[in-house]
C-alpha positions, -999 to 999 in steps of 0.1 A, spaced: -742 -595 -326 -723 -574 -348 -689 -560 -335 -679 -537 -365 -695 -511 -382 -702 -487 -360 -700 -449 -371 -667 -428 -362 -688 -407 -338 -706 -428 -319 -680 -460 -320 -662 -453 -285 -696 -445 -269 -710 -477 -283 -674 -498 -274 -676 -487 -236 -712 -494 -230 -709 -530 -250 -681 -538 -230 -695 -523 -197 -725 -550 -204 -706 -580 -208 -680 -569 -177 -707 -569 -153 -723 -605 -169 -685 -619 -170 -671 -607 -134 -705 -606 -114 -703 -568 -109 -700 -533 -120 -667 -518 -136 -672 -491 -113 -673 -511 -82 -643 -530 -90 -628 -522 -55 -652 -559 -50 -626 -576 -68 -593 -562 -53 -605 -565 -18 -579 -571 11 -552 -546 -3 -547 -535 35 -515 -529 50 -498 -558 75 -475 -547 102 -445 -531 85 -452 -543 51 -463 -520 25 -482 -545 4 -503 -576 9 -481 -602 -1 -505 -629 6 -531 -614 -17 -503 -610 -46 -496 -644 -45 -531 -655 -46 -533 -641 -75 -505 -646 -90 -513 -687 -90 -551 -679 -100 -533 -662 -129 -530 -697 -147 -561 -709 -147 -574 -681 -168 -543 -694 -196 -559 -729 -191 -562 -746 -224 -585 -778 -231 -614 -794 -208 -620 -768 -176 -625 -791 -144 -655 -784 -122 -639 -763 -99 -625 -739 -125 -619 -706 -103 -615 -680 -132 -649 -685 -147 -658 -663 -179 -628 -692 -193 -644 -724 -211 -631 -751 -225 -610 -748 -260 -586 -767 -280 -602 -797 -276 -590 -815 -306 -558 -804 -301 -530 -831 -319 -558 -844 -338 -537 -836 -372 -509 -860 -363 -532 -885 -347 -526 -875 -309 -536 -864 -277 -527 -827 -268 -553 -813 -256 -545 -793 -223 -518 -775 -209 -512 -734 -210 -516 -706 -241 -482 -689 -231 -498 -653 -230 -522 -631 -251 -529 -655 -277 -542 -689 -283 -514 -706 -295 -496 -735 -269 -461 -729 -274 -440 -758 -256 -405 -741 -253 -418 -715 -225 -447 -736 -213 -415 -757 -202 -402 -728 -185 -430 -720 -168 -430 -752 -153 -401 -757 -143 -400 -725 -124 -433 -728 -109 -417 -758 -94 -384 -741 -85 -411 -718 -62 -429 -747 -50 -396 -765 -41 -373 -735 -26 -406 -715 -12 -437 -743 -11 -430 -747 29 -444 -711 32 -469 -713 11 -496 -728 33 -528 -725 19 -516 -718 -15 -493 -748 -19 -520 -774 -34 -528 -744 -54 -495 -735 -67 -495 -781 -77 -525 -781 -93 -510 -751 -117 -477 -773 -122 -496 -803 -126 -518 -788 -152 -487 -783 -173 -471 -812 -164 -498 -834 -175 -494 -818 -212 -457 -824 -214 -464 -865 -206 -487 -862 -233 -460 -839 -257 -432 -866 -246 -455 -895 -253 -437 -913 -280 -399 -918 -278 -377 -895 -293 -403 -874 -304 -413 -843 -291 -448 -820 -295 -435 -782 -290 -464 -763 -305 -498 -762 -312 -511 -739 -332 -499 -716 -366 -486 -688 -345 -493 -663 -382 -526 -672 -389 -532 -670 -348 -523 -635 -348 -542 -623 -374 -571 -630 -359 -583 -616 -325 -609 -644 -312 -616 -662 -276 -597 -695 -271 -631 -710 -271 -639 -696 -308 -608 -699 -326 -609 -715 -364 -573 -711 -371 -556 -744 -382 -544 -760 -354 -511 -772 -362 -489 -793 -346 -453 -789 -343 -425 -816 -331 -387 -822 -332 -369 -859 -334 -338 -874 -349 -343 -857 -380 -356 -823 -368 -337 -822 -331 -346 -797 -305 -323 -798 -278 -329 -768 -264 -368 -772 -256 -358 -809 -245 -340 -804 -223 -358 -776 -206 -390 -803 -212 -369 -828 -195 -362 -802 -166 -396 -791 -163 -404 -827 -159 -377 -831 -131 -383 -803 -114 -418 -813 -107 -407 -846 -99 -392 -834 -70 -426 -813 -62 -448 -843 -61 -424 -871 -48 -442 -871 -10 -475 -861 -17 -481 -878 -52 -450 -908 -53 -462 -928 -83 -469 -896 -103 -436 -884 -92 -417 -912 -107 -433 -914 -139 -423 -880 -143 -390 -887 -132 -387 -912 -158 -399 -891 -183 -380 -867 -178 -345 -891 -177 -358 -903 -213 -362 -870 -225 -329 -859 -216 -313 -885 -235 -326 -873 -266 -318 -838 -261 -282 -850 -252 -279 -878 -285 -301 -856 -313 -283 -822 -308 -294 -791 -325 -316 -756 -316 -351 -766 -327 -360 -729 -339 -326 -741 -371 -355 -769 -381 -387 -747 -373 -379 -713 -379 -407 -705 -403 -432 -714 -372 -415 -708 -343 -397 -674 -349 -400 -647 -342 -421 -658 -313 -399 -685 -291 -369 -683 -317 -339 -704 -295 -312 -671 -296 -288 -689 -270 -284 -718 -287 -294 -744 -266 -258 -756 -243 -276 -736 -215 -312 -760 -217 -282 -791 -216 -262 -777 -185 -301 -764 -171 -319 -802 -178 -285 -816 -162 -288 -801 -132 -324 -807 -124 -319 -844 -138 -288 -841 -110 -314 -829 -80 -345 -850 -89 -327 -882 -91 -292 -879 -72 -275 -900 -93 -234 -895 -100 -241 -897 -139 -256 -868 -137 -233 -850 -117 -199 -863 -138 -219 -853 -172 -219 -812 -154 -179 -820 -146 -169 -829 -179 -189 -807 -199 -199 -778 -175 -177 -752 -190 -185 -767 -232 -220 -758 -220 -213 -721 -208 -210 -726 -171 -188 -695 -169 -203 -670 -200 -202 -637 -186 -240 -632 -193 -268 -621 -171 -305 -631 -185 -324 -652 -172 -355 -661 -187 -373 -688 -211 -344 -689 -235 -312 -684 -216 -308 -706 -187 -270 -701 -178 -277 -679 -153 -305 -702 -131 -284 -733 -140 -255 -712 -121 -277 -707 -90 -293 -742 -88 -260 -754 -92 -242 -737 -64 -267 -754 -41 -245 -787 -43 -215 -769 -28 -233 -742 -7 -256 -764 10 -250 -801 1 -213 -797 10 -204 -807 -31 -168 -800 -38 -172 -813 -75 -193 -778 -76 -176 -756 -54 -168 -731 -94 -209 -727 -91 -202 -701 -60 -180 -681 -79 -199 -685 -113 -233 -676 -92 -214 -647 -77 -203 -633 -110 -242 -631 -123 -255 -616 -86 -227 -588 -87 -238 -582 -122 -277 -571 -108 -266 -553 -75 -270 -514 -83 -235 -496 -80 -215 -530 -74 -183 -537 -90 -190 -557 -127 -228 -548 -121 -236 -542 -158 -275 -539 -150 -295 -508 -160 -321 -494 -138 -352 -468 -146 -349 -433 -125 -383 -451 -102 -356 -481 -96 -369 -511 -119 -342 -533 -131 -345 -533 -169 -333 -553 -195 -351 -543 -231 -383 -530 -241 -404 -562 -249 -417 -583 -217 -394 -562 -195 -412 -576 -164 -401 -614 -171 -365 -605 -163 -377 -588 -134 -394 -613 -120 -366 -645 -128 -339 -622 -113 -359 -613 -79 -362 -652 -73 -323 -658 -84 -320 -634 -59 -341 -645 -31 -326 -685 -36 -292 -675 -35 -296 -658 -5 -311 -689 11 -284 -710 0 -257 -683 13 -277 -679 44 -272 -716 50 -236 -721 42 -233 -688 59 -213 -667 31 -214 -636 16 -215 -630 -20 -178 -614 -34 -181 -592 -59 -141 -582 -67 -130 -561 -30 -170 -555 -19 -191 -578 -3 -226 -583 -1 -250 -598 21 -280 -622 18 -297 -591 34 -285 -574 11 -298 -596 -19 -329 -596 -5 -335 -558 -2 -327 -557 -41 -351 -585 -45 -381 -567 -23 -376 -535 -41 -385 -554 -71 -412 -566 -63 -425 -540 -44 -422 -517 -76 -442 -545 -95 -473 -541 -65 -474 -507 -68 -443 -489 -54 -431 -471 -83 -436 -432 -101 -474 -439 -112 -483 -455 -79 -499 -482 -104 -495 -521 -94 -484 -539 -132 -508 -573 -117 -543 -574 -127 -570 -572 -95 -543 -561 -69 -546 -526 -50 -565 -493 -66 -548 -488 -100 -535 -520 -124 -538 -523 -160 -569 -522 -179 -566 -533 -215 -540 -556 -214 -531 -572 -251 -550 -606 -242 -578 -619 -262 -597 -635 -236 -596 -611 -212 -609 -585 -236 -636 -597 -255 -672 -603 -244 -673 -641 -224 -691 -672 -238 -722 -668 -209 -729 -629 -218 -718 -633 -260 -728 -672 -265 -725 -663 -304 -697 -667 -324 -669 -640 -326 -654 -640 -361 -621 -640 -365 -615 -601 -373 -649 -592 -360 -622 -586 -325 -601 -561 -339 -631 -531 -334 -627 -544 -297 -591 -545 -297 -582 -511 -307 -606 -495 -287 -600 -477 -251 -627 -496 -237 -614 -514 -206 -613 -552 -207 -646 -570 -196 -627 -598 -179 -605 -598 -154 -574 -620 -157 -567 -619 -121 -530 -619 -115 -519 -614 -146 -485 -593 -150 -483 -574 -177 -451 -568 -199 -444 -532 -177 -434 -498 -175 -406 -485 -204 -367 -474 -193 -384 -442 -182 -411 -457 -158 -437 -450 -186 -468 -468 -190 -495 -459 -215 -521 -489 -209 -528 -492 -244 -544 -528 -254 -523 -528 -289 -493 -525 -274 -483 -561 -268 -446 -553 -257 -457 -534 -222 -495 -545 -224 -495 -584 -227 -491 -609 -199 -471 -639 -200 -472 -675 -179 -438 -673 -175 -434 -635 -159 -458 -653 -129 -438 -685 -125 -410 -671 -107 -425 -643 -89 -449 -672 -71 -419 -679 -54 -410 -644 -43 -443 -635 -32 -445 -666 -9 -414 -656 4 -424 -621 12 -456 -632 24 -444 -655 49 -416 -628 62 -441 -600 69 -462 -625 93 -491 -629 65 -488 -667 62 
């Protein structure tokens, strides 16, 4: 079926009826009775939102980025398989793992990421998860899986599948695309030690996810991930200095990559409690940035969760060789709290913390777990956090944290919640191919590669739902246009879920829904 073409006055009309079709064939019912799909949005005790539901959803998210051969319990089921020759032009294996947001490219660097912080969740917040726990694993382990098979051959690492340019010229399903599927590494000659050590992380932080209920997976993760490290600590260098023609702008390494060295260090610390670890953060804690005044947190700065993390040796493990990570973890916290001495954070007028215009919601989700951990550490060492004569309570931390999250459900100046399927009013045309274009069972033909675009730039709501998808958010002024092109606000990303898994549990188990 033709997807161009249409005349200027009847191409909306005939847009919003195509795409009305294929929503109903895709999603099992009408646009118009979508309240089917957001069911159980009802209100718990004193809670305002149904925490429970949110993080259903947010975990469901990732099987709708799933790349490769769909298993037969595939929940999110317009999705079929793709990419399955991935490696195939350097003669291996890497077929699997997650397309990092709108796109169908697999980029490795946040992929990494998102690992590692879906099993930061699991491991700070999996206790409350309940029902959702094996869920929240098999989303890790998807991604975890990948990286054995990116880490595969020593000193060698696969970072990206896909030509990112020719990807985003086209606007195709995962399951049609024809762009060259390139494939991407660092080694000895082309090092990468930022996304190795955050592989290497990602790997050890999971290690620590499956050591009871999966031992002989955990370990050869574990091993992996010691391996790994060792490269990105011999073969230093920012990948993005030998790849930049491929991997910029997209995952360009900006902070250089001493924050991935201190960040894989501390996880290789945890996973495997061994003093090497521990002396390598001593003598070269502060060469890697331990104390750099800087308050990101998200797939390329790591300072600030490496901070957090690390205070857990002295906080609750007793760890005087860490006892600085208090006051270097106090420093970032009093930099988020609103009105606080140092805080250096902007906020819109509705109250979201904001930190620039593209993705906004990533930062907001990283910094509502920092917060949220830190106050369970503090809570068990009983402390306060000191920010110059104030002081600040876990409570207090936590309040910040909810208020984020709460503005993120729905709680905010256009009463709209910024995750796909939860409560009355969410995003309809968010900038993700698969989630906008006809599915395989109602379209079996071929979408060309530009044939999309007509689809794309339309006003036509998307015909599939990517349930729990977070979109990029609301502007410095709490605006929100819902407009498909506009891939800054508009586009989801893997790793704006990863960290708010962990919050949601949290909140879900504290208002009695767990």
């Amino acid at each position: 079926m033709a997807l161009i073409g249409f005349s200027s006055s009847s191409y909306a009309f005939r847009v919003t009826i195509f795409l009305s079709f294929f929503f109903f064939l895709c999603n099992g019912f009408s646009n118009s009775d979508s309240s089917l799909f957001y069911t159980n949005h009802h209100r718990h005790n004193l809670a305002k939102h149904n925490y429970k539901d949110a993080l259903t959803k947010s975990i469901l998210f990732f099987e709708g980025q799933r790349s490769g051969k769909l298993p037969s319990n595939q929940r999110m089921t317009w999705r079929r398989d793709s990419g399955l020759s991935d490696g195939s032009a350097l003669h291996v294996d890497l077929v699997g793992g997650y397309y990092d947001a709108g796109d169908n490219i697999k980029f490795g660097f946040p992929m990494a990421f998102t690992t590692t912080m879906l099993s930061w969740s699991v491991i700070e917040f999996g206790g409350l998860m309940k029902s959702e726990l094996g869920n929240a694993k098999v989303a890790i382990r998807w991604a975890t899986d990948y990286l054995l098979k990116a880490t595969s051959r020593p000193d060698t690492i696969y970072v990206q599948v896909g030509d990112a340019n020719k990807d985003h010229s086209c606007w195709e399903r995962p399951e049609d695309m024809d762009t060259q599927r390139s494939v991407f590494k660092v080694d000895k000659n082309t090092p990468g030690s930022d996304v190795a050590a955050e592989t290497a992380a990602a790997l050890a932080a999971a290690a620590i996810v499956f050591r009871k209920s999966d031992p002989s997976y955990s370990k050869i993760l574990l091993k992996r991930a010691i391996r790994v490290f060792a490269f990105a600590d011999r073969y230093r260098g920012t990948y993005s200095a030998g790849l930049k023609p491929d991997v910029c702008p997209f995952y360009c390494s900006f902070s250089g990559y001493q924050d991935e060295l201190l960040w894989g260090a501390a996880w290789l610390q945890k996973a495997t409690r061994n003093l090497k670890y521990l002396n390598y953060i001593k003598v070269n804690g502060q060469i890697l940035g331990a104390a750099e005044y800087d308050n990101t947190f998200g797939w390329d700065n790591k300072h600030a969760g490496a901070r957090i993390l690390l205070s857990k040796g002295f906080l609750v493990q007793k760890m005087r060789t860490l006892s600085e990570y208090k006051g270097h973890a106090d420093n970032f916290i009093c930099s988020v709290i609103p009105g606080a001495p140092f805080s250096i954070s902007q906020y819109t007028p509705g109250g979201l913390l904001f930190k620039m215009a593209d993705e906004n919601m990533q930062y907001v989700t990283s910094t509502s777990f920092l917060l949220l951990t830190y106050a369970k550490y503090l809570t068990s060492a009983r402390t306060v956090v000191h920010c110059g004569g104030s002081v600040y309570t876990p409570g207090r931390l936590r309040a910040i944290a909810k208020r984020q999250v709460d503005y993120l459900l729905g709680d905010n100046p256009l009463r709209m919640s910024y995750m796909v399927g939860y409560g009355p009013k969410f995003p309809r045309r968010i900038h993700h191919r698969g989630s906008s274009l006809p599915c395989v069972a109602s379209h079996p033909a071929k979408i060309q590669c530009h044939q999309g675009f007509s689809i794309m730039h339309s006003q036509s709501p998307n015909p599939n739902f990517l349930v729990g998808a977070v979109v990029g958010g609301p502007d410095k002024h709490d605006r929100f246009p819902d407009v498909r092109s506009d891939y800054e606000q508009s586009e989801p990303a893997t790793y704006i879920n990863s960290p708010l898994v962990g919050a949601l549990a949290y909140f879900a188990h504290s208002y009695g829904q767990l």
